[in-house]
C-alpha positions in Angstrom: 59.7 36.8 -39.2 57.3 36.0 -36.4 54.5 36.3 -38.3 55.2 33.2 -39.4 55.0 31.3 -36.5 52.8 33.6 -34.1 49.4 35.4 -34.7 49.8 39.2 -35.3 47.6 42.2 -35.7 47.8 43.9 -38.6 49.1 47.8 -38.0 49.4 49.5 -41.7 47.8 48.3 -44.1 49.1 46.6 -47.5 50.7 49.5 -48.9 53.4 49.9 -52.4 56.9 49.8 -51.0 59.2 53.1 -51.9 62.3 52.7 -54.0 64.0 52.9 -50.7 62.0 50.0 -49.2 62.4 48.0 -52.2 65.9 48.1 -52.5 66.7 47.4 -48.4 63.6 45.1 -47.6 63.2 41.4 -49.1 60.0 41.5 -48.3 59.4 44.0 -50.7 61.1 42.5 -53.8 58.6 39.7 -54.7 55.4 41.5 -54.4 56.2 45.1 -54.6 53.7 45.6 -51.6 54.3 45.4 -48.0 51.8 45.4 -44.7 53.3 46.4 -41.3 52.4 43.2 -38.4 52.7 43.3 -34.6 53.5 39.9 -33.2 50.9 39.0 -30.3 53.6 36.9 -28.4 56.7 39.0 -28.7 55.0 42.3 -29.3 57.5 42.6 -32.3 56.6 44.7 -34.9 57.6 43.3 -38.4 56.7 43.7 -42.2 55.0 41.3 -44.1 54.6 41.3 -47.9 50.8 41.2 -49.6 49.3 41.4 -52.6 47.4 44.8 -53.4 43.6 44.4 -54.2 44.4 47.5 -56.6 47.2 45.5 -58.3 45.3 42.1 -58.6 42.7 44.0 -60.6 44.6 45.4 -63.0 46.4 42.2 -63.3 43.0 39.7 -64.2 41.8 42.9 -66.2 44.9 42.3 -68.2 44.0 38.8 -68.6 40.9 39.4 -69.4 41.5 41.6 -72.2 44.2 39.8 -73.5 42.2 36.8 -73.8 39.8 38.6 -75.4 42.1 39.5 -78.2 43.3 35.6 -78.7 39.7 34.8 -78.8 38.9 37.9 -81.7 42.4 36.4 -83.7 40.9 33.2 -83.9 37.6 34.1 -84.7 39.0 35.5 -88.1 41.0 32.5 -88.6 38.4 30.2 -88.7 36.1 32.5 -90.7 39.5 32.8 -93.4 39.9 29.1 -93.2 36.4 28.5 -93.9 36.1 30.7 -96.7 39.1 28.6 -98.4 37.5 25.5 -97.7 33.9 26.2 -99.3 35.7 27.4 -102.1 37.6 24.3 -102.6 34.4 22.8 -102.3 32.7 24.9 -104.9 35.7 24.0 -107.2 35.6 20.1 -106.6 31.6 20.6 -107.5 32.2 22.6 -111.1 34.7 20.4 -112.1 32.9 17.7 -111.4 30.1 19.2 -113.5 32.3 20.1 -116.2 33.3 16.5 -116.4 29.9 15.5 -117.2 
């Protein structure tokens, strides 16, 4: 891997891997996306996994949404519990009148 330890010129692009690539590359395996790297020094070309733009989109939009449904749950959790606690209250408050 001289990419690691020279600079390098990107030649293809980050780009999904093919069941092929997957299954033969490491780099592949983590990511799922590979880019394709000349070495400046040893003019060696070499692949390189990346993360897609594509992919981290869909990922945080995922989040996002998700989120979005924890937040909705626990909005009607407090609304339930604070239905159950004002009408405790209201209970407390006519049986404390009735006492009278």
């Amino acid at each position: 891997q001289c990419w690691r330890v020279e600079d390098y010129v990107v030649v293809q692009e980050c780009a999904r891997c093919s069941s092929f690539q997957t299954k033969s590359m490491t780099e592949c395996r983590p990511t799922g996306f590979v880019e394709k790297v000349t070495c400046a020094t040893s003019k060696k070309d070499d692949f390189k996994r990346c993360r897609s733009a594509v992919m981290e989109a869909h990922i945080f939009w995922r989040f996002v949404g998700t989120m979005m449904c924890v937040a909705a749950l626990f909005a009607v959790l407090v609304v339930c519990r604070q239905r159950v606690l004002d009408r405790k209250a209201l209970e407390k408050v006519r049986k404390q009148l009735e006492s009278i």
